[in-house]
N, C-alpha and C positions, 0 to 999 in steps of 0.2 A: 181789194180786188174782188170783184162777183167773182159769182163761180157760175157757171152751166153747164146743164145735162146734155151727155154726148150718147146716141145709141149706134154701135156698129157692130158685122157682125164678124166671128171669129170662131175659128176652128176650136172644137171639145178639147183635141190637143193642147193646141194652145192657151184653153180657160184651166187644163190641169194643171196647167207647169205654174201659171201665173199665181194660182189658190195656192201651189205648193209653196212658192215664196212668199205668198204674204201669208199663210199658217206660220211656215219656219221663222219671220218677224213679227209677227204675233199684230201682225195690219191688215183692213180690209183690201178686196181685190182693187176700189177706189184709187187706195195711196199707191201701191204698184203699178197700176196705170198712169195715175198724174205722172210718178217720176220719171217712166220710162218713156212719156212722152217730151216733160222737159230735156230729158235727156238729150235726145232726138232732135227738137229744135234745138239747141245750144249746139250739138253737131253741127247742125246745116248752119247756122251762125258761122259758127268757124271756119267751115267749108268754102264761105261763100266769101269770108274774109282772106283766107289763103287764095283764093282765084283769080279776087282784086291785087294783091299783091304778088300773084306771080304774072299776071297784066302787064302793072308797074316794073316789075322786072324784065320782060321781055322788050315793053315799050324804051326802058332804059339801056339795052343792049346787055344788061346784067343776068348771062347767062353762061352758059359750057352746050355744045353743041352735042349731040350726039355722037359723031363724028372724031370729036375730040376725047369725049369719055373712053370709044374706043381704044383711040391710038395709045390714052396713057395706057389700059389696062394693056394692050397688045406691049406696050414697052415693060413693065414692070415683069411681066411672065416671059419675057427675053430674059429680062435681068435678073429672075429665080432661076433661069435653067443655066446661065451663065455661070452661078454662085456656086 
């Protein structure tokens, strides 16, 4: 895999917290960037995988309506003051 140079810019705040973590693992601010950013896209990966799959669920009729969630909880908290 290349690598390339990315220049953006970013709050003093934010360049302390980052040097703070990579002093505390004894890495340059480089390696704390890369991972925070894999981080980041592997999120929206997932993200974007649960969206397509709650799609597929909807399209599937494979859902609980809101309406429904209601009524259970409104039944269950009958059936606590019942008890």
């Amino acid at each position: 895999m290349s690598l390339q140079t990315v220049t953006f810019k970013v709050s003093e705040e934010s360049i302390a917290m980052i040097d703070e973590i990579a002093a505390s693992r004894q890495v340059d601010r480089s390696e704390i960037l890369s991972e925070a950013l894999a981080t980041y896209l592997a999120d929206h990966e997932n993200l974007l995988a649960d969206l397509e799959e709650a799609d597929r669920q909807i399209e599937a009729g494979d859902f609980v309506t809101h309406e429904e969630i209601v009524a259970r909880y409104e039944a269950r908290i009958r059936g606590a003051k019942a008890a």
